[in-house]
N, C-alpha and C positions, 0 to 999 in steps of 0.2 A: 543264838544258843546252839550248843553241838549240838547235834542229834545222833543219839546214839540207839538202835533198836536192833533184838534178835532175831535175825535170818529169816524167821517165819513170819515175820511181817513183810518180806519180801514178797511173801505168797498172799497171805489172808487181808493187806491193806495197801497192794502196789498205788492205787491210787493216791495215797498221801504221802508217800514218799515220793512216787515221781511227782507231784507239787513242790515237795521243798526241795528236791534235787532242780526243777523247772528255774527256781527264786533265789539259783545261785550257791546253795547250803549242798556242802557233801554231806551223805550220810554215812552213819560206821556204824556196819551190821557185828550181831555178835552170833558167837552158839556155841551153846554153854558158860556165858561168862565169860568166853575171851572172843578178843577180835577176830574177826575173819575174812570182812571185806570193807572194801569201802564205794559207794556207787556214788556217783558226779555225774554233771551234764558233761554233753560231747564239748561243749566249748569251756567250760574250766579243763577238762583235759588238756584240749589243744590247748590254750593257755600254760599249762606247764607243762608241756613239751617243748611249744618256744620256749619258755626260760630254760631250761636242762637245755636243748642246743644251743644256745644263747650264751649259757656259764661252759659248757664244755669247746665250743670256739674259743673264748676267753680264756679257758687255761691250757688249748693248745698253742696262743697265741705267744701266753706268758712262755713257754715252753721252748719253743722258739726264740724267744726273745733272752731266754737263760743261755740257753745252747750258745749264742752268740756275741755273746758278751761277756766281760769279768768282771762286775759290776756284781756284787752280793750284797745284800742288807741284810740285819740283823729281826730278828723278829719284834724288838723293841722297835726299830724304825719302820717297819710296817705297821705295825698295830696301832702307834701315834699316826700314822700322814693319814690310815682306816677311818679313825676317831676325829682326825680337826673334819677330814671329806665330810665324815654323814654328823657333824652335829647341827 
């Protein structure tokens, strides 16, 4: 389940937050009713930082791979070969 709580629970109940941030759960601090942060373990971090360097090799690749070739698809042909890939 999200966990969503305001900012001064940062202060008056670190203990339970850093447990569900411990159990893999980001939390989403608020103050005043809007968002403001978001606290995570260091290892879901790192986790999506790999992915972000991960997709961004990947679309310097594609990038490259444009650059040197004359080969174009249509957005329709992308989004079908998208779709059989991940069904």
């Amino acid at each position: 389940m999200m966990q969503i709580r305001p900012v001064t629970d940062l202060r008056n109940k670190y203990p339970e937050i850093e447990s569900i941030v411990r159990e893999g759960e980001p939390v989403y601090l608020t103050k005043n009713g809007y968002g403001t942060a978001v606290i995570m373990s260091l290892e879901k971090y790192s986790e999506l930082m790999e992915e972000r360097d991960y997709i961004e090799m990947k679309l310097n690749e594609a990038d490259y791979a444009a650059e040197n070739s004359d080969v174009r698809y249509t957005h329709e042909e992308v989004f079908s070969r998208l779709k059989r890939k991940f069904k």
